[in-house]
N, C-alpha and C positions, 0 to 999 in steps of 0.2 A: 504494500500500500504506500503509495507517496506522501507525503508529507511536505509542506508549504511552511518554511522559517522566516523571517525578521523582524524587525522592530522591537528592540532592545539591546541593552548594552551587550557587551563580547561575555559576558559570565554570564549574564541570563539567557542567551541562544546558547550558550555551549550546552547549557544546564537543560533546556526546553529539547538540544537532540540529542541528549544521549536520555533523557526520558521517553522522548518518541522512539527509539533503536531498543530501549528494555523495552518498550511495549509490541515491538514487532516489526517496525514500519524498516521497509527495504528499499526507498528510496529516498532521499530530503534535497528540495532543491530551497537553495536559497534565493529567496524574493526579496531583493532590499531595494525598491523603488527610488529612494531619496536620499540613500546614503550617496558620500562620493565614489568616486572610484578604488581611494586609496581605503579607504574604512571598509568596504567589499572585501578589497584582494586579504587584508587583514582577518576580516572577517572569514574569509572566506579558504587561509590559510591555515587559520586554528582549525574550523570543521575537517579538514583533510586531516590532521594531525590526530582528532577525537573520534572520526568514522569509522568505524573497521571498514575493513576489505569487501566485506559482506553484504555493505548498504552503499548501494549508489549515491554520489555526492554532486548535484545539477547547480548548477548557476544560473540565473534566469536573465535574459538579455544578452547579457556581454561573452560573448567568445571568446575574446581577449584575456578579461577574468578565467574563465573557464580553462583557459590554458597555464596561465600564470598561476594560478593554485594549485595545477592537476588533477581538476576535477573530473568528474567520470564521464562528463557531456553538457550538454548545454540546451536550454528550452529557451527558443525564440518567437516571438508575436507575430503578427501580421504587418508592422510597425517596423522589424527589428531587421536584422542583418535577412536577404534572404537566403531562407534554408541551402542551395546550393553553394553560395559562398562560406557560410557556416560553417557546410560538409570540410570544403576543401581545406578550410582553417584547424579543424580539430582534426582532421584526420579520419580514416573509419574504423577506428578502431571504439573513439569514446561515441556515445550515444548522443543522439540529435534529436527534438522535441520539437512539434509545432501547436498553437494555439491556433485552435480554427472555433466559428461561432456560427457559423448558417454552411448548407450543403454543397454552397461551389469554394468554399476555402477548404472544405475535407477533400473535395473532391481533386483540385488544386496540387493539396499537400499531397495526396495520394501518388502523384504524379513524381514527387521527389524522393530522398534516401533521407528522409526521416525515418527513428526508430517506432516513432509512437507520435499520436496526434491527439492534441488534448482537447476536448466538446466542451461546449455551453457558452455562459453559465446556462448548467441545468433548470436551477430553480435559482429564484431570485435570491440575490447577495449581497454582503456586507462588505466584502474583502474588497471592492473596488470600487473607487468615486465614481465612476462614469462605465458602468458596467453594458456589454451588450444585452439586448433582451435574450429572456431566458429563453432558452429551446423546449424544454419539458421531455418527457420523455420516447415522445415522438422524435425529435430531433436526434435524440442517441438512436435509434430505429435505423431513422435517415441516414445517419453518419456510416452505422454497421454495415448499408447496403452497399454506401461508395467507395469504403477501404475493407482492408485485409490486416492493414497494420494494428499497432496493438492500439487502443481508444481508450483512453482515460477520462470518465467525466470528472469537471470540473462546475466550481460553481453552487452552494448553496446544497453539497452532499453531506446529510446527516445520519446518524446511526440511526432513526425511523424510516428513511429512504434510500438509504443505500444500497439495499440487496434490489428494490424495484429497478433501480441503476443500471446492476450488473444482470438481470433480467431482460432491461429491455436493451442491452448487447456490447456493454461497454465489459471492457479487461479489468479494470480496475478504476478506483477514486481519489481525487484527490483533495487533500482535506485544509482546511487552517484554522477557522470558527469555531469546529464542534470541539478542537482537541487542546485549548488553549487552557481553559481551568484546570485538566485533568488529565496530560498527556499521553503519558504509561495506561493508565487504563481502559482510556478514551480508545487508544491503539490499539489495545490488543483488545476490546468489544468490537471495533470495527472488524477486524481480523475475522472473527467468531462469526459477525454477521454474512461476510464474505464469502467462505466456507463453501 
C-alpha cells in the first residue's frame, strides 16, 4: 500500500514512516509541495537512510531529487516533467508514476513506460487546494479498461471504501488523510481491508 508523507519537521516524517513501514505500507512517496529544493533533497536523504530495502522510496515531482537521494523512482503530474523524459533521467531500472484524473490522461499514460498510473481523486479530498473532480468509482472502471498497468486510486481513499476501490479494479490505494492520527494501525487495517 502506498503511503503519501510531508509537512512536518525532519523528526516528525522520519517518525510518521517508519510508523507507516511497522504498519505494512510498501511504498512512501514523499509529497513536499512547498518545501524548497534543498529541504527535499534533505529531507528526502534521511528517508533513504531510514527505509529499508523493502519499501519503495518515491519522490513526487522532481526527478532530479529523485536521483540525488536514490530514490526508488519518481511520481510525476500532468504539470511535471513528461513521463518520457522522466524515463530517460532515472533510468529503467527505478520506477516511474503518472497522475492521470479523466480517461484520455490514462489512456495517454498508457501509451508510455510508466510503472503504474495513479486515478482520481476518487472521492472528494482534503489533501489538495484545487483538486480535480472526483471520478467515483466509475472512473476506476474506466481507467481498468484503458490500461494494463498497475492503477493506484488516489484521492479521498478510506478504510470504509477502500476495498469498493480495489473492487471496482484498481491494484492498490493511496492514502495521507485516513493514516495521519494513527499511522501503524491505520496501515496495517488498511492492509486487512485489502486482502
Amino acid at each position: 500500500m502506498p503511503s503519501r508523507i510531508g509537512s512536518g519537521t525532519l523528526q516528525e516524517i522520519c517518525h510518521f514512516a517508519r510508523e507507516l513501514i511497522a504498519g505494512g505500507a510498501t511504498l512512501i512517496q514523499l509529497r513536499e509541495k512547498h518545501a524548497s529544493a534543498k529541504e527535499i533533497l534533505r529531507l528526502g536523504r534521511e528517508l533513504r537512510r531510514i527505509v529499508p530495502n523493502n519499501v519503495s522510496l518515491i519522490i513526487n515531482d522532481r526527478v532530479d531529487l529523485a536521483i540525488a537521494v536514490q530514490a526508488d523512482g519518481v511520481h510525476v503530474g500532468q504539470d511535471d516533467v513528461p513521463p518520457e523524459n522522466a524515463r530517460r533521467i532515472i533510468g529503467p531500472q527505478r520506477t516511474l508514476g503518472i497522475s492521470t484524473h479523466m480517461p484520455s490522461q490514462v489512456q495517454a499514460a498508457n501509451q508510455t513506460s510508466a510503472d503504474y498510473l495513479a486515478i482520481g481523486p476518487v472521492f472528494t479530498t482534503t489533501s489538495k487546494t484545487n483538486p480535480d473532480p472526483a471520478i467515483g468509482l466509475e472512473g476506476i472502471r474506466e481507467a481498468r479498461l484503458r490500461t494494463q498497468k498497475l492503477l493506484v486510486a488516489i484521492g479521498g481513499v478510506t478504510l470504509q471504501n477502500c476495498r469498493s476501490v480495489i473492487d471496482a479494479g484498481a491494484d492498490s490505494v493511496a492514502v495521507i488523510s485516513e493514516l495521519l492520527a494513527e499511522p501503524r494501525k491505520t496501515t496495517a487495517q488498511f492492509l486487512l481491508q485489502l486482502r
